[in-house]
DRENNU-744998 format. One record per residue (C-alpha): x, y, z; residue in three letters. Coordinates in steps of 0.02 Angstrom, whole numbers, plus 50000, padded with zeros to 5 digits. Each point is the difference from the previous one (the first is absolute). Layout:
<sites>
- x,y,z,code
- X,Y,Z,Ala
...
</sites>
This chain:
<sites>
- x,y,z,code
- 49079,50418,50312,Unk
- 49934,50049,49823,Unk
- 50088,50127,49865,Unk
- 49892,50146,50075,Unk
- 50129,49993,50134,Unk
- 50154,50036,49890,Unk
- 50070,50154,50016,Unk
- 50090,50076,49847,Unk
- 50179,49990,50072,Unk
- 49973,49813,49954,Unk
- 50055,49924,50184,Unk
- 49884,49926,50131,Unk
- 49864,50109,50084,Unk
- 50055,50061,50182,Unk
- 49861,49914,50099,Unk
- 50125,49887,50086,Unk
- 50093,50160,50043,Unk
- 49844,50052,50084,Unk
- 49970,49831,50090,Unk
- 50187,49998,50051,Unk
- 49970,50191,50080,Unk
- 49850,49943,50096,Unk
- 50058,49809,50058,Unk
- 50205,50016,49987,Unk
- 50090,49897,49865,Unk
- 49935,49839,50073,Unk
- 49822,49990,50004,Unk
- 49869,49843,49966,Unk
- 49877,50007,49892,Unk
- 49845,49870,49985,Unk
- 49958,49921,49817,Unk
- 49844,49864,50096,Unk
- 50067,49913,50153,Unk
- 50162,50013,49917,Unk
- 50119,50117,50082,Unk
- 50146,50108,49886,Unk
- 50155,50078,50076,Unk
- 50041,50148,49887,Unk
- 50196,50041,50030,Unk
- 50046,50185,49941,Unk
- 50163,50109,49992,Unk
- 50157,49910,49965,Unk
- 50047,49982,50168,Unk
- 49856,49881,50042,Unk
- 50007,49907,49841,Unk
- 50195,49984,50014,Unk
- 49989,49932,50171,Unk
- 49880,49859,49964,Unk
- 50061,49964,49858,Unk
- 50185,49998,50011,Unk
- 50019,49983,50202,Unk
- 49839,49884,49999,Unk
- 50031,49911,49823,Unk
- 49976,49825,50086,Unk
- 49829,50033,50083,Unk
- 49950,50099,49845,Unk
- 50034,49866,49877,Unk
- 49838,49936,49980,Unk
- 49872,50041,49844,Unk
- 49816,50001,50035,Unk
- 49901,49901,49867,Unk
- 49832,50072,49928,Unk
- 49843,49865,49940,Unk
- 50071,50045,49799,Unk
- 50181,49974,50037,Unk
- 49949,49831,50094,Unk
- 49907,49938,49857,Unk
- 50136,50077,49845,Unk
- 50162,49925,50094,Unk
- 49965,49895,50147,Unk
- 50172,50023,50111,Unk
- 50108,49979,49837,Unk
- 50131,50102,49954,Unk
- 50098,50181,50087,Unk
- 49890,50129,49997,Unk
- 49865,49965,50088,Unk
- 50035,49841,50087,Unk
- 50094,49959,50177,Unk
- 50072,49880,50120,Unk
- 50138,49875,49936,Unk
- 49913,50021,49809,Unk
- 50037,50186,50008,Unk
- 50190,49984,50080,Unk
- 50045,49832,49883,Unk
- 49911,50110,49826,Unk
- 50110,50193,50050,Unk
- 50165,49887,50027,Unk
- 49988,49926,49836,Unk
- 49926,50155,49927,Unk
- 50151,50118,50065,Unk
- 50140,49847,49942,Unk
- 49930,49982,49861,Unk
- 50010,50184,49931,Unk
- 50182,50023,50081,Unk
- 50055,49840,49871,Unk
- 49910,50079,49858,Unk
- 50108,50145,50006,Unk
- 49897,50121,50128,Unk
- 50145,50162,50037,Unk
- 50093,49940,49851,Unk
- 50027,50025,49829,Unk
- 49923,49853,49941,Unk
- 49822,50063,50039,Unk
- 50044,50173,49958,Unk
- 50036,49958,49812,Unk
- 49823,49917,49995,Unk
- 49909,50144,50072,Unk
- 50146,50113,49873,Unk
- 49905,49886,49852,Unk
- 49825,50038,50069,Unk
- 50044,50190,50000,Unk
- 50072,49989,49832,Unk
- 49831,49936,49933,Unk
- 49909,50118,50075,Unk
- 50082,50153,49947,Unk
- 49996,49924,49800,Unk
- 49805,49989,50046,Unk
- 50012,50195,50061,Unk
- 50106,50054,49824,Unk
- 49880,49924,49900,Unk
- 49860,50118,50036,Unk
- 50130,50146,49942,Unk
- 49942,50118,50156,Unk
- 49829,49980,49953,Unk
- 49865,49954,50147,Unk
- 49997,49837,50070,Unk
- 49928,49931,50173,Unk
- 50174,49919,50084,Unk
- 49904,49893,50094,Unk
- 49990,49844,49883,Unk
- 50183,50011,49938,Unk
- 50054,50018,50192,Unk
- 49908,49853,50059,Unk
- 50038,49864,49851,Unk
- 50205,50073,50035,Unk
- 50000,49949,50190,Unk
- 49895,49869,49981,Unk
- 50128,49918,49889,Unk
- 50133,50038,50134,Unk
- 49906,49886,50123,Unk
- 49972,49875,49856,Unk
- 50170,49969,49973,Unk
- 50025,49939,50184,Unk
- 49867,49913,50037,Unk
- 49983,49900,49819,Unk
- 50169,50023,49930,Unk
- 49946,50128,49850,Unk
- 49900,50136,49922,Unk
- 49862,50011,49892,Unk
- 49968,50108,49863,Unk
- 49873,50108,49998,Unk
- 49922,49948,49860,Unk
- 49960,49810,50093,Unk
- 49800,50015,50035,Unk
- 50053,49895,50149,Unk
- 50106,50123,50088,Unk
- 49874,50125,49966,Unk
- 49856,49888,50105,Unk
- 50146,49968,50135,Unk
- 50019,50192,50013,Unk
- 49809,50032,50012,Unk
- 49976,49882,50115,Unk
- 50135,50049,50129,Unk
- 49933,50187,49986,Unk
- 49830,49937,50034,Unk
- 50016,49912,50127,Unk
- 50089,50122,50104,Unk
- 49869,50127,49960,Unk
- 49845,49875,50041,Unk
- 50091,49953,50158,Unk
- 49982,50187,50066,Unk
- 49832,50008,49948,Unk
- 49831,50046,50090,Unk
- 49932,49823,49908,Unk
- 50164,49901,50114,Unk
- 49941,50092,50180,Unk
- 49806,49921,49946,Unk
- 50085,49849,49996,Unk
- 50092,50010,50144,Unk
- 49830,50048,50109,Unk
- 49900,49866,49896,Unk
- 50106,49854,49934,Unk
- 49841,49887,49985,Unk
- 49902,50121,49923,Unk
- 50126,50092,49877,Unk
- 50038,49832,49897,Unk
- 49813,50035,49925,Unk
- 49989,50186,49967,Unk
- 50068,50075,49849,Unk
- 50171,50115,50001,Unk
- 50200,50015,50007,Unk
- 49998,49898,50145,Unk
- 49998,49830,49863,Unk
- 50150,50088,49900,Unk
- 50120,50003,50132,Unk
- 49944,49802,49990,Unk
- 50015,49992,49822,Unk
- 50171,50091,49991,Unk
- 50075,49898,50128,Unk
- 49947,49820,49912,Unk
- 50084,50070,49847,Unk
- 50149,50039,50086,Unk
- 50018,49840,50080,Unk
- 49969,49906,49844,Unk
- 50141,50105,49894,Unk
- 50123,49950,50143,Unk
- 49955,49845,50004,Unk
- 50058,49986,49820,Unk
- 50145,50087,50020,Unk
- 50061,49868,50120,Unk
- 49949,49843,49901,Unk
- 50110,50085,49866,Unk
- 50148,50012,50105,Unk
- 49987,49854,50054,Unk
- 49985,49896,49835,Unk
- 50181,50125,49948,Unk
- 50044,49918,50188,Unk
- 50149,50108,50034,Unk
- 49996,50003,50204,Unk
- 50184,49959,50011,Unk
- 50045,50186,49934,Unk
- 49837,50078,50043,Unk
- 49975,50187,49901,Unk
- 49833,50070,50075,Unk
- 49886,50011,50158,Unk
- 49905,49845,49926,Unk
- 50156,49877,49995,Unk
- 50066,50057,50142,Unk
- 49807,49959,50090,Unk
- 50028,49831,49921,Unk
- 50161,49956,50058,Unk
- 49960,50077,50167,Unk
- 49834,49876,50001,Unk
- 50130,49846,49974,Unk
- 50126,50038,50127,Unk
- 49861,50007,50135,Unk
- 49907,49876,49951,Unk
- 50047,49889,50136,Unk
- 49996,50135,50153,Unk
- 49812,49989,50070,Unk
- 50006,50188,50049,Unk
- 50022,50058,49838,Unk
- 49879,50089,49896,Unk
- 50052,50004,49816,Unk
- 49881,49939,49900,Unk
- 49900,50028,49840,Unk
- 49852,50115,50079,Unk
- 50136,50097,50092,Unk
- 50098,50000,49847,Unk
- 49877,50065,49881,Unk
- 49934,50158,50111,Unk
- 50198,50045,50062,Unk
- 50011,50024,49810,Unk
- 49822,50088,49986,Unk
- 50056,50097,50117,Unk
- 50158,50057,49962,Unk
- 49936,50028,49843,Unk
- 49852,50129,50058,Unk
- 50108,50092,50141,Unk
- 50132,50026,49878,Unk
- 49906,50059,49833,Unk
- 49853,50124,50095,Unk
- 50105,50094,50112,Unk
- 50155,50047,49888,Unk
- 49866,50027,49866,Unk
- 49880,50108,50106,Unk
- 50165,50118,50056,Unk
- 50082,50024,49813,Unk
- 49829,50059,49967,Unk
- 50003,50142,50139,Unk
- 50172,50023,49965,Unk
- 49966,50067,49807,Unk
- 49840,50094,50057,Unk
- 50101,50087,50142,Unk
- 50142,50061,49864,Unk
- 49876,50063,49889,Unk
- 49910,50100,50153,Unk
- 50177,50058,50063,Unk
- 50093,50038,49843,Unk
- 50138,50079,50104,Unk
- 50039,49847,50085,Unk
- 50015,49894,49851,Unk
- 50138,50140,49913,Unk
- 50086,49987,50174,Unk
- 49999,49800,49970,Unk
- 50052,50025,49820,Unk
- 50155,50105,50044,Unk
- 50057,49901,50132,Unk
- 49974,49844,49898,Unk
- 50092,50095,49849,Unk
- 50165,50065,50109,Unk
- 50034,49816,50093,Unk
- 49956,49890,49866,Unk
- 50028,50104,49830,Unk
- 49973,49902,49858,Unk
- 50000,49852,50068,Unk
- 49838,49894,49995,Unk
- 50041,49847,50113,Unk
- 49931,50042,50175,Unk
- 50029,49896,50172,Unk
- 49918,49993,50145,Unk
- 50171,50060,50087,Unk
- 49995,50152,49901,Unk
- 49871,50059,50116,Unk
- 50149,50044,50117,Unk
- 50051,50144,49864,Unk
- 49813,50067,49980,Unk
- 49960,50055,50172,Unk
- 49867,50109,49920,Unk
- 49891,49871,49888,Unk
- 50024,49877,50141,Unk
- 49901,50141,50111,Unk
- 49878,50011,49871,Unk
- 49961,49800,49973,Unk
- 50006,49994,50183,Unk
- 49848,50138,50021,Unk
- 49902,49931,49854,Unk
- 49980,49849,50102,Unk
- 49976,50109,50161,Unk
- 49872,50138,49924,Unk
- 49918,49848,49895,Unk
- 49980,49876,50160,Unk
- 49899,49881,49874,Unk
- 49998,49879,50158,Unk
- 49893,50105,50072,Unk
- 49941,49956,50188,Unk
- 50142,49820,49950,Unk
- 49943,49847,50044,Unk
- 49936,49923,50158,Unk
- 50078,49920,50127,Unk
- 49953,49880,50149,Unk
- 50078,49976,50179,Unk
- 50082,49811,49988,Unk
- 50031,50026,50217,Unk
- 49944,50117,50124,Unk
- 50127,50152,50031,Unk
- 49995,50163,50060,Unk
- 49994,50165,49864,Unk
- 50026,50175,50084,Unk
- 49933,49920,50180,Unk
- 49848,49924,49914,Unk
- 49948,49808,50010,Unk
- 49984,49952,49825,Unk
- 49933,49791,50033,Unk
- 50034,49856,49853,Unk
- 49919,50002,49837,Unk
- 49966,50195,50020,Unk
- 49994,50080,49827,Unk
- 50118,50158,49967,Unk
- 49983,50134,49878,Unk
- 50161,50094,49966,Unk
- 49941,50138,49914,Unk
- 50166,50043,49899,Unk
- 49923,50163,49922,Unk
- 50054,50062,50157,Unk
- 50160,49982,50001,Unk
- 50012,50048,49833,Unk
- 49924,50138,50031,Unk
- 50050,50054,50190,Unk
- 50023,50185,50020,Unk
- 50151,49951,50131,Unk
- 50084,49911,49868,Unk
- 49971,50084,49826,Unk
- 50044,50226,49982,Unk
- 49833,49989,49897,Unk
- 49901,49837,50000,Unk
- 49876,50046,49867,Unk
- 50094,50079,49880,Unk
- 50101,49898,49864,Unk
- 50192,50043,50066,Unk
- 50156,49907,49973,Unk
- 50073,50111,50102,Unk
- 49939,49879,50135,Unk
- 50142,49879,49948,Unk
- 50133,50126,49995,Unk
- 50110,50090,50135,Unk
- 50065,50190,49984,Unk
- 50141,49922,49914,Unk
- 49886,49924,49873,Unk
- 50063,49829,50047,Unk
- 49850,49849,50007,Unk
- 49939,49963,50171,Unk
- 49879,49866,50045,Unk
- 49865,50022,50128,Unk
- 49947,49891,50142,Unk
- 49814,50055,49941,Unk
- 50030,49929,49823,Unk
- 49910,49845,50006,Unk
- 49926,49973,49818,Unk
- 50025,49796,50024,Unk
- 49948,49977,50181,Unk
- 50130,49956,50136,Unk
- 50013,49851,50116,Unk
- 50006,49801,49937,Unk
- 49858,50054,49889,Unk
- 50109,50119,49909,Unk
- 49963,49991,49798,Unk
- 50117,49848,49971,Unk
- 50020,50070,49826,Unk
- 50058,50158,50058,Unk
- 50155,50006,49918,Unk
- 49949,49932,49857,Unk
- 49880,50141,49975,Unk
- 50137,50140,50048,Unk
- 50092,49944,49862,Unk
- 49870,49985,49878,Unk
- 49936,50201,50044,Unk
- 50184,50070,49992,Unk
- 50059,49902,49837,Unk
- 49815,50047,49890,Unk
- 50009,50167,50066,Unk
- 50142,50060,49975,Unk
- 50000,49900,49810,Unk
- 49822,50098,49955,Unk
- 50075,50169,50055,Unk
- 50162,49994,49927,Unk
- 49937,49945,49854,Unk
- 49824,50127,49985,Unk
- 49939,50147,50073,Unk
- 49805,49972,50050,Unk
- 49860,50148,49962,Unk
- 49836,50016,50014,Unk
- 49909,49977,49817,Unk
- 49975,50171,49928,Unk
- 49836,50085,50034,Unk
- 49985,49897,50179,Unk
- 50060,50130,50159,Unk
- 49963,49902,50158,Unk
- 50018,49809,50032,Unk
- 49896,49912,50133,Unk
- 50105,49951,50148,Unk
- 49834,49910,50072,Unk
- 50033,49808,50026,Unk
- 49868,49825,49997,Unk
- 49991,49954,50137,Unk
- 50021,49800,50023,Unk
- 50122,49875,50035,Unk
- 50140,50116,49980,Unk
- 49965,50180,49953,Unk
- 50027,50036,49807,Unk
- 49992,50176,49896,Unk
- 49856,50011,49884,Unk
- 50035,49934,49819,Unk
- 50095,50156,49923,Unk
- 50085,50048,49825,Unk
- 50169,50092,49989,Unk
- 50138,50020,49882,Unk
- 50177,49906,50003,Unk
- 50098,50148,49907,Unk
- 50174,49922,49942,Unk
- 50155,50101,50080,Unk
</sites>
């Protein structure tokens, strides 16, 4: 699919609308000899992926992911490695303070330096993207290595660039060559070798981060992902089945550390585009923001039970924006049966979650930008069955929470604290995305306006 496809509205193109007219919302399609079961509408999707979440477990592995991870890690690997890596991932996050004010203070900190990076530029231009990306990074940096790094450290800088670029060379046209010619793409030029590159020096920064922690050798009151990995390596040590050890170790970090800094990036950076398309929104934000908390500049996640209306609005920035696009693929672990179909072992599945984002049955007006979606008459926030920004199933975004938290406390800090307009002279803002890995807004310049 190239950017000739992009429509301005800035959301998929409707060719898998089409499809699902012609074929139903479960259809095959053919990429070889390799057959693709696309699952559209969020009744489909829901009912593989919550009533089948067993069978539907499973995650396909391309040539490049074979040869970048191996069967390391939670994202993309499966079996025992995959169950053993979520467990400890999910623990792990829960005793670091996930859902309570622990964690909320960090990501309160992260905000705080963001919006002193915002005030600086005294309303003048500035392209968030940067400041929005080293802010949640450091969020992520704090749990998996036990602190933050300034800005200013040329180190953090390459750890940032590299984490960006590998997510965009993995959704590359260079990374599907590779997949159809792994013995051939090692000797032709292009991204492909980045994604390579970015992953060696990701492996080697962990690597250092652990020897650190281990020469401090604090495992007895462990404060981050890495001692906890450490400890959780010792206690198993003796229990055959077990599968902590350093490889798995290193890419659980790598990869907590990727899924949690792109995604929460990627949204913030729709979310500030989207208030300075729909200026009437963000006043509607401001004022709610202005009569529940008044003055007051600390901001929990609870308080989202007192903002019905910005909770709408974070809630369709991640619906309209869908920067998961088509989400990520899945396999059939054991044959089962999906809307009286045979679907055999090892069968790969598609849930194509624009769909549900965007199904007519579920959403007043699907391609429009409306937080009414999230609202009843009464103006009280409703969730939808369709909403499905993280996935759904056992391969639910084990960092979904995480992220929630993250979106409601650095929203709600950059628009109490500014109002965002476009730079003067500039009348329209592209609401076109890149398309890759995850779906991002073109590089953009707008002004933070203190309130």
């Amino acid at each position: 699919m190239g950017l000739e496809a992009v429509s301005e509205s800035g959301r998929l193109p409707a060719v898998q609308e089409q499809l699902a007219k012609t074929y139903g919302d479960l259809y095959t399609v053919w990429l070889g000899q390799t057959p693709i079961i696309v699952l559209n509408g969020c009744k489909v999707i829901r009912e593989a992926l919550v009533s089948h979440a067993e069978e539907f477990s499973g995650r396909p592995t391309t040539t490049i992911l074979a040869d970048l991870l191996g069967e390391r890690g939670i994202v993309m690997s499966n079996g025992q490695t995959w169950k053993q890596q979520r467990r400890f991932g999910l623990t792990t996050l829960r005793n670091l303070g996930l859902g309570k004010r622990s964690l909320e203070e960090r990501i309160k900190e992260e905000a705080q330096h963001l919006m002193e990076v915002f005030a600086r530029k005294k309303g003048t231009p500035l392209d968030p993207a940067s400041p929005i990306t080293n802010s949640v990074t450091n969020v992520i940096s704090a749990l998996v290595f036990g602190h933050r790094f300034s800005v200013e450290d040329g180190l953090f800088s390459q750890l940032v660039e590299a984490t960006d670029s590998l997510v965009e060379n993995l959704g590359s046209f260079w990374s599907r060559l590779y997949d159809a010619f792994p013995r051939l793409m090692p000797y032709i030029p292009g991204s492909h070798h980045k994604v390579f590159q970015c992953q060696d020096f990701l492996k080697r920064f962990v690597k250092k981060e652990i020897r650190s922690h281990r020469e401090r050798g604090r495992l007895d009151e462990p404060q981050d992902l890495i001692d906890f990995y450490d400890s959780q390596i010792l206690k198993t040590k003796d229990d055959p089945n077990a599968m902590y050890d350093e490889e798995n170790m290193v890419q659980v970090m790598i990869d907590l550390f990727v899924a949690g800094t792109e995604t929460t990036t990627t949204t913030l950076r729709w979310a500030l585009l989207y208030m300075v398309t729909y200026p009437e929104i963000q006043e509607k934000v401001q004022k709610e923001l202005d009569a529940v908390l008044g003055s007051s500049q600390i901001i929990h996640y609870e308080d989202r039970k007192r903002l019905p209306y910005t909770n709408a609005v974070i809630h369709e920035i991640q619906r309209f924006g869908n920067i998961a696009g088509f989400g990520i693929v899945r396999q059939c672990v054991k044959e089962t049966n999906l809307q009286g179909f045979t679907v055999s072992k090892g069968t790969i599945i598609l849930p194509n979650i624009s769909s549900a984002l965007y199904d007519p049955e579920h959403w007043e007006t699907p391609r429009q930008f409306n937080p009414s979606h999230f609202l009843d008459k009464e103006g009280n926030f409703v969730t939808k069955d369709a909403f499905i920004p993280f996935s759904a199933g056992h391969r639910v975004c084990f960092g979904e929470q995480l992220a929630r938290t993250e979106l409601f406390i650095f929203f709600c800090s950059l628009l109490q604290a500014f109002t965002f307009q476009l730079p003067d002279g500039v009348k329209k803002i592209s609401l076109d995305y890149i398309f890759g890995a995850t779906l991002k807004p073109y590089p953009y310049k707008i002004c933070a306006v203190p309130r």
